[in-house]
C-alpha positions as a printed NumPy array, in Angstrom:
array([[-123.929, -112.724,  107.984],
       [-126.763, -114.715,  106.88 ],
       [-125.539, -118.233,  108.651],
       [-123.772, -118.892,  111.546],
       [-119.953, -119.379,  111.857],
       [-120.187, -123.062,  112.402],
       [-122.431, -123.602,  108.744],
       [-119.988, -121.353,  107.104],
       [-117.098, -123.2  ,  108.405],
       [-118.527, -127.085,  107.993],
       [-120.41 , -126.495,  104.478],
       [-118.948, -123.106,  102.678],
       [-120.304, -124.833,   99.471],
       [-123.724, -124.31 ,  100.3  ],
       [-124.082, -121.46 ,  102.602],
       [-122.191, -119.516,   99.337],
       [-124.311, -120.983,   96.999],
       [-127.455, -119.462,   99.007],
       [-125.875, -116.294,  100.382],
       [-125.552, -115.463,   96.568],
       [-129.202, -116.885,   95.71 ],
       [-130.881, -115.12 ,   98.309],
       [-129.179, -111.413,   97.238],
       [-127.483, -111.616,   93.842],
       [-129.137, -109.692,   91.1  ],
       [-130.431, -113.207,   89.342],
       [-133.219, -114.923,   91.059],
       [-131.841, -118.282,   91.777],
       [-134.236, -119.182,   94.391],
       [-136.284, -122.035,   94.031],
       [-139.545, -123.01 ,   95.574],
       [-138.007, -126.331,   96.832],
       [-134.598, -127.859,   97.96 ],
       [-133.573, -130.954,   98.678],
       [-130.699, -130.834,  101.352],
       [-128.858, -133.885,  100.885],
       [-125.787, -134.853,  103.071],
       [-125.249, -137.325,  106.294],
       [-126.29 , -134.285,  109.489],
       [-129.463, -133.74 ,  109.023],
       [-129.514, -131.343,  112.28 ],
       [-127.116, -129.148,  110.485],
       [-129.438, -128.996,  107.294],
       [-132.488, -127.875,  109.992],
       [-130.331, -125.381,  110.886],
       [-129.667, -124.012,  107.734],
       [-133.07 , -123.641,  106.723],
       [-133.946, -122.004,  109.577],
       [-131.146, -119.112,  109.306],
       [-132.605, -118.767,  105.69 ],
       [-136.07 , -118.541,  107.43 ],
       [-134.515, -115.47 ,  109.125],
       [-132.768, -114.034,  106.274],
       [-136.09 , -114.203,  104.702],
       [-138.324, -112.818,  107.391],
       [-135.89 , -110.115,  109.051],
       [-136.817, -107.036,  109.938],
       [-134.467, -105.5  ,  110.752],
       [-130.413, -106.296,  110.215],
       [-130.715, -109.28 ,  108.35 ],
       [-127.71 , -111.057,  110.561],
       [-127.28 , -113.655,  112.911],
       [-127.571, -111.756,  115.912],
       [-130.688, -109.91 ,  115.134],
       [-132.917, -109.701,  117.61 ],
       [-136.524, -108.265,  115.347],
       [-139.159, -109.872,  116.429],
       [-139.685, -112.384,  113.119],
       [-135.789, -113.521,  113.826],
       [-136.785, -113.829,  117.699],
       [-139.302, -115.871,  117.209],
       [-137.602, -118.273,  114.601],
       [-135.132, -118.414,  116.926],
       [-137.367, -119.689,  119.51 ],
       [-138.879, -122.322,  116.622],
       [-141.922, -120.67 ,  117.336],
       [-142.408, -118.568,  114.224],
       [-145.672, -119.356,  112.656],
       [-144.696, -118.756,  109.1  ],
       [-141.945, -121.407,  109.598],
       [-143.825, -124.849,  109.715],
       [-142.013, -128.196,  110.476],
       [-144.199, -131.32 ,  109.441],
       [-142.68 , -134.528,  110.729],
       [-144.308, -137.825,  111.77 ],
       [-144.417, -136.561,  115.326],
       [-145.865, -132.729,  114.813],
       [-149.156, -133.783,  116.437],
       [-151.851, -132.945,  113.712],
       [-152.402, -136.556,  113.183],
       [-152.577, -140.127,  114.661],
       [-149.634, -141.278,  112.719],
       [-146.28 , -141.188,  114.465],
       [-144.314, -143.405,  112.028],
       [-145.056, -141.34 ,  108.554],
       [-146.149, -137.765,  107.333],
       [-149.854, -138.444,  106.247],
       [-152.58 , -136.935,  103.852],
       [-153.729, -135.757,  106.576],
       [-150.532, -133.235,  107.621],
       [-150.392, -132.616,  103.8  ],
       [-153.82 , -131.255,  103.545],
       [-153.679, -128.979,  106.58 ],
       [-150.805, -127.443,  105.422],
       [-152.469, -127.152,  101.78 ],
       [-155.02 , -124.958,  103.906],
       [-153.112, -123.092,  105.8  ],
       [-151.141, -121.85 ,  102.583],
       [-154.533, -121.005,  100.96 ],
       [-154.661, -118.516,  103.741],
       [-152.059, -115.153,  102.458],
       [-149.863, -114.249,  104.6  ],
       [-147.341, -111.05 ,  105.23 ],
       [-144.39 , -113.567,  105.834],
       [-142.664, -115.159,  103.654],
       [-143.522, -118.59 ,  104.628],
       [-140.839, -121.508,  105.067],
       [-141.688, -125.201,  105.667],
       [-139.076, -127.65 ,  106.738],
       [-139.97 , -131.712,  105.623],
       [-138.502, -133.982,  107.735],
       [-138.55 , -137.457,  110.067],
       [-138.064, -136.803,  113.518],
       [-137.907, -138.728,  116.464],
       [-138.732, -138.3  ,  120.145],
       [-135.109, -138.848,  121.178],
       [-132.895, -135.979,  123.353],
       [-129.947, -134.712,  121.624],
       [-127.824, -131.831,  121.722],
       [-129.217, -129.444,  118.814],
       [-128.018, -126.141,  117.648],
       [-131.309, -125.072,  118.224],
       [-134.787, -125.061,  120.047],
       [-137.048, -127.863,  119.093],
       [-140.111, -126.577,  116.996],
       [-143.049, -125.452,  119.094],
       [-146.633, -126.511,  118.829],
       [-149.498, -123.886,  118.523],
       [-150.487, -123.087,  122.059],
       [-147.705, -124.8  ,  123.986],
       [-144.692, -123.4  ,  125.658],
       [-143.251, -126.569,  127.014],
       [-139.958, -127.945,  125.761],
       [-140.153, -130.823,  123.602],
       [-137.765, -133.924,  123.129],
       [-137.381, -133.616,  119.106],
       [-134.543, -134.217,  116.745],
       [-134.476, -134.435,  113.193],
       [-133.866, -137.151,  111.137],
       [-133.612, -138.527,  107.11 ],
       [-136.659, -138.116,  104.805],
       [-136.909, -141.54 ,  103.239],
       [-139.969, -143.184,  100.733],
       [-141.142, -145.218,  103.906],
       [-141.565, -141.542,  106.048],
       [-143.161, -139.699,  103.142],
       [-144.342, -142.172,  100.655],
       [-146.362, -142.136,   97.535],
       [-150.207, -141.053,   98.997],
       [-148.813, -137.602,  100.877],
       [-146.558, -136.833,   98.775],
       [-149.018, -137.202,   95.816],
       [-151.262, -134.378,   98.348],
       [-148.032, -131.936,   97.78 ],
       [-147.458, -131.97 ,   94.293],
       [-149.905, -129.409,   93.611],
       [-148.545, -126.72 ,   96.299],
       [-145.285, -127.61 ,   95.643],
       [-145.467, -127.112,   91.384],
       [-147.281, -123.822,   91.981],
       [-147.156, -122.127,   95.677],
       [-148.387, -119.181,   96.574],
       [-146.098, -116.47 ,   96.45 ],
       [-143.101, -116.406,   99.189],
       [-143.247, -120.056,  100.054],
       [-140.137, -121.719,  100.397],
       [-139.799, -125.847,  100.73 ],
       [-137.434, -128.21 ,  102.152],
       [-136.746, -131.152,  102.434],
       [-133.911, -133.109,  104.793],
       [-132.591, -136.635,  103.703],
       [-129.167, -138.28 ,  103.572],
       [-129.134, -138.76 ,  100.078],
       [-132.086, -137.152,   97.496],
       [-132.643, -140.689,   95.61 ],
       [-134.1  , -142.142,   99.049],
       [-137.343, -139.314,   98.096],
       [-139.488, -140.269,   95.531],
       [-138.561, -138.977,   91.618],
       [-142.037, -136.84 ,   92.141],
       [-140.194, -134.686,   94.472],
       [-136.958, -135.338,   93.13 ],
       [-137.719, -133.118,   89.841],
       [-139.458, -130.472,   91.325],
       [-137.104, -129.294,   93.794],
       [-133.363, -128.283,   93.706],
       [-130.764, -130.504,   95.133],
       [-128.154, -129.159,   97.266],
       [-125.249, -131.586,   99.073],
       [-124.103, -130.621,  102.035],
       [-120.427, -131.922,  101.952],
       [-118.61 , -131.415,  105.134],
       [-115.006, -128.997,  104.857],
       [-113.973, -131.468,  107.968],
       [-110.654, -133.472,  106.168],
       [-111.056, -136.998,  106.813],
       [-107.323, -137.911,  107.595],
       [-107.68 , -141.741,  107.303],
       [-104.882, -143.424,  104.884],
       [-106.317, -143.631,  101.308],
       [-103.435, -144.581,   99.587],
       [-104.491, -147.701,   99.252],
       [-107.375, -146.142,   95.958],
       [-105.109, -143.483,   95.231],
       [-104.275, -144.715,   92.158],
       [-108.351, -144.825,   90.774],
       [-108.8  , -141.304,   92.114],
       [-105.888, -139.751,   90.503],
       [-106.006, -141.278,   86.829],
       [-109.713, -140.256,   86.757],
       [-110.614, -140.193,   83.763],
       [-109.596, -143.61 ,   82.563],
       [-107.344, -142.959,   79.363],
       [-108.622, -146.113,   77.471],
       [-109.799, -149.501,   77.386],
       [-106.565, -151.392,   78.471],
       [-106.033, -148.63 ,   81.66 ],
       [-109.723, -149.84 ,   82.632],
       [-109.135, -153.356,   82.809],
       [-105.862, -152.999,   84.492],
       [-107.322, -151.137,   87.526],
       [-110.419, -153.321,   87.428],
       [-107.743, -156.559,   88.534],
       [-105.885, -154.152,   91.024],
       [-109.672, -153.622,   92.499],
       [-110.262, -157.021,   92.641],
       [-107.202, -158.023,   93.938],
       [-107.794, -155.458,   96.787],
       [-111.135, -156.994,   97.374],
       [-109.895, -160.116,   98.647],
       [-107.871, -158.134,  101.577],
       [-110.346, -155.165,  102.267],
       [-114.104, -155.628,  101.628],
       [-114.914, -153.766,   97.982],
       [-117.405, -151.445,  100.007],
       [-114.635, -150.381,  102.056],
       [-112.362, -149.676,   99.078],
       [-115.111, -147.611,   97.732],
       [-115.827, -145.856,  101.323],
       [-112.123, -145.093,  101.059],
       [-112.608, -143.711,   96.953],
       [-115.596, -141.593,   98.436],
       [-113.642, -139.864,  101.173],
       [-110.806, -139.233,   98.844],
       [-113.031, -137.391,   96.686],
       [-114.448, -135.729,   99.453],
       [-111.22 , -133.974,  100.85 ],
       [-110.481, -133.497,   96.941],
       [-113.388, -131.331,   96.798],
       [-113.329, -129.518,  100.244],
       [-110.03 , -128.004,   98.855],
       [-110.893, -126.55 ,   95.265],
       [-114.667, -125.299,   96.56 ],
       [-114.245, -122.316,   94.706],
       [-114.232, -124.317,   91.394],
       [-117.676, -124.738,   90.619],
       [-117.396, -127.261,   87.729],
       [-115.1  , -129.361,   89.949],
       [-117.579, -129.659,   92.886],
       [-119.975, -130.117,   90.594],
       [-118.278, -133.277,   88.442],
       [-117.221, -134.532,   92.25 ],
       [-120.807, -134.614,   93.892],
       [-122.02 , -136.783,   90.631],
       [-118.944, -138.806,   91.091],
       [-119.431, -139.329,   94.749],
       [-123.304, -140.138,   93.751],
       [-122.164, -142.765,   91.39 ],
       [-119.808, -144.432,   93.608],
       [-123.107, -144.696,   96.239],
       [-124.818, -145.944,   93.697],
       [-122.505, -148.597,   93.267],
       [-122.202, -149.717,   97.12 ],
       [-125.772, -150.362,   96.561],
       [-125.596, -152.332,   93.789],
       [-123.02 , -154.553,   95.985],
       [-125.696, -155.916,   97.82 ],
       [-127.169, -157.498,   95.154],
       [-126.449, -160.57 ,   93.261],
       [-124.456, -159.461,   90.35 ],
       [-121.045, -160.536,   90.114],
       [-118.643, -158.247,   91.37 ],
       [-116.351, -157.922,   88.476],
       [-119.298, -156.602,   86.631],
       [-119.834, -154.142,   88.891],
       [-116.718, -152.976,   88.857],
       [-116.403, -152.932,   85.106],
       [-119.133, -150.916,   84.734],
       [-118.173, -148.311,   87.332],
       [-114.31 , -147.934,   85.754],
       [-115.252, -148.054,   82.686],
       [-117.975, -145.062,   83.113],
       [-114.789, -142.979,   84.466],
       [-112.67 , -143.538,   81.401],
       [-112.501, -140.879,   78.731],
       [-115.215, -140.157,   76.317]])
């Protein structure tokens, strides 16, 4: 078992999708992915148990006890490299820097018998219960206070990740990146298109009463025109009892427990994580200054039938 039960359980989308990258016939494994999805200590995890996978020695399972998947389970693995704002090789404490960036470019120069695996993410000094060890320094045994938190464009902005681009279009052989963010638009489009994106969508059923957007969810796709503008009004008649980013909170989770039920249909989780992306999109453009039937509009009528 390459992941632990509780990954399997929570996000059997992805942990299938890499259980068959990492040993079916095809090589589907990229150089980068960008884990997208709302725990980012859950994402840490699963790069880490694909850090084993990749550097076992022995049984290749969970329970393994070689001294690669010891040591990753200790976080102290050298081949498996965190880089936060708060890893220590710099100054900065509120972003990833050049600096980090070019150390790391150095360090790779360097071949290695491992494959190597390095983990992008923010991270504060906070204390919080973790299903695993915080990563260790070179040279230091004591425990640190460290959890992991959302990549964003203020945490790794243009100038570092600029310093990557090279490493990450063409790394040296067995190097595996990733990066850890709540949604892959908050990282810039540099690192957007060279990586592979890969949502981790919770199997946890959100009982809450949806009813209330049923009818949007279910008649997707919109047949025609006049079906469009008829559930635009019954939006914005909603609107004026619930707040429009609640009805499309309540849309998203709909979709959600939609797609935790049919996850063996790959074109159906597909078409449901670009819907769900779309219907983010739209929250944010709800905090603009367009006019919310426009919004609205545009979002229906991009769910009715080509």
């Amino acid at each position: 078992m390459i992941f632990s039960e509780e990954l399997k359980t929570k996000y059997s989308f992805a942990t299938k999708f890499f259980e068959m990258a990492l040993t079916g016939t095809e090589s589907r494994f990229a150089q980068g992915f960008i884990l997208a999805g709302n725990n980012i200590a859950m994402q840490y995890k699963m790069a880490l148990d694909i850090a084993k996978y990749l550097n076992c020695t022995k049984s290749k399972t969970q329970n393994c006890d070689c001294i690669n998947c010891s040591w990753i389970d200790d976080n102290a693995h050298p081949a498996v490299i965190t880089i936060s704002p708060i890893d220590y090789t710099d100054q900065e404490r509120k972003k990833i820097s050049v600096n980090q960036v070019r150390k790391l470019r150095n360090s790779l120069g360097v071949t290695s018998p491992y494959h190597r695996v390095i983990i992008i993410t923010d991270a504060k000094e906070v204390e919080s219960d973790l299903p695993f060890k915080a990563p260790k320094l070179p040279q230091d045994n004591d425990e640190r206070i460290w959890t992991p938190y959302a990549l964003n464009q203020k945490v790794f902005d243009k100038s570092p990740v600029n310093a990557m681009l090279k490493i990450l279009e063409e790394p040296p052989e067995r190097v595996t990146f990733f990066f850890l963010t709540n949604n892959k638009d908050e990282l810039l489009p540099t690192i957007i298109s060279r990586c592979q994106s890969i949502s981790l969508v919770s199997n946890e059923i959100d009982n809450t009463d949806l009813s209330l957007v049923s009818e949007f969810i279910e008649k997707i796709p919109y047949k025609d025109e006049a079906e469009v503008f008829s559930l635009v009004r019954k939006f914005l008649e909603l609107s004026k009892e619930t707040l429009p980013e609640t009805l499309i909170d309540m849309m998203q989770k709909s979709i959600k427990n939609n797609l935790i039920q049919n996850l063996g249909n790959r074109v159906f989780v597909d078409s449901s994580i670009a819907l769900l992306r779309k219907l983010e999109d739209t929250k944010k453009q709800m905090k603009s200054f367009v006019q919310l039937q426009n919004i609205v509009e545009m979002l229906f009528f991009s769910l009715k039938k080509s």
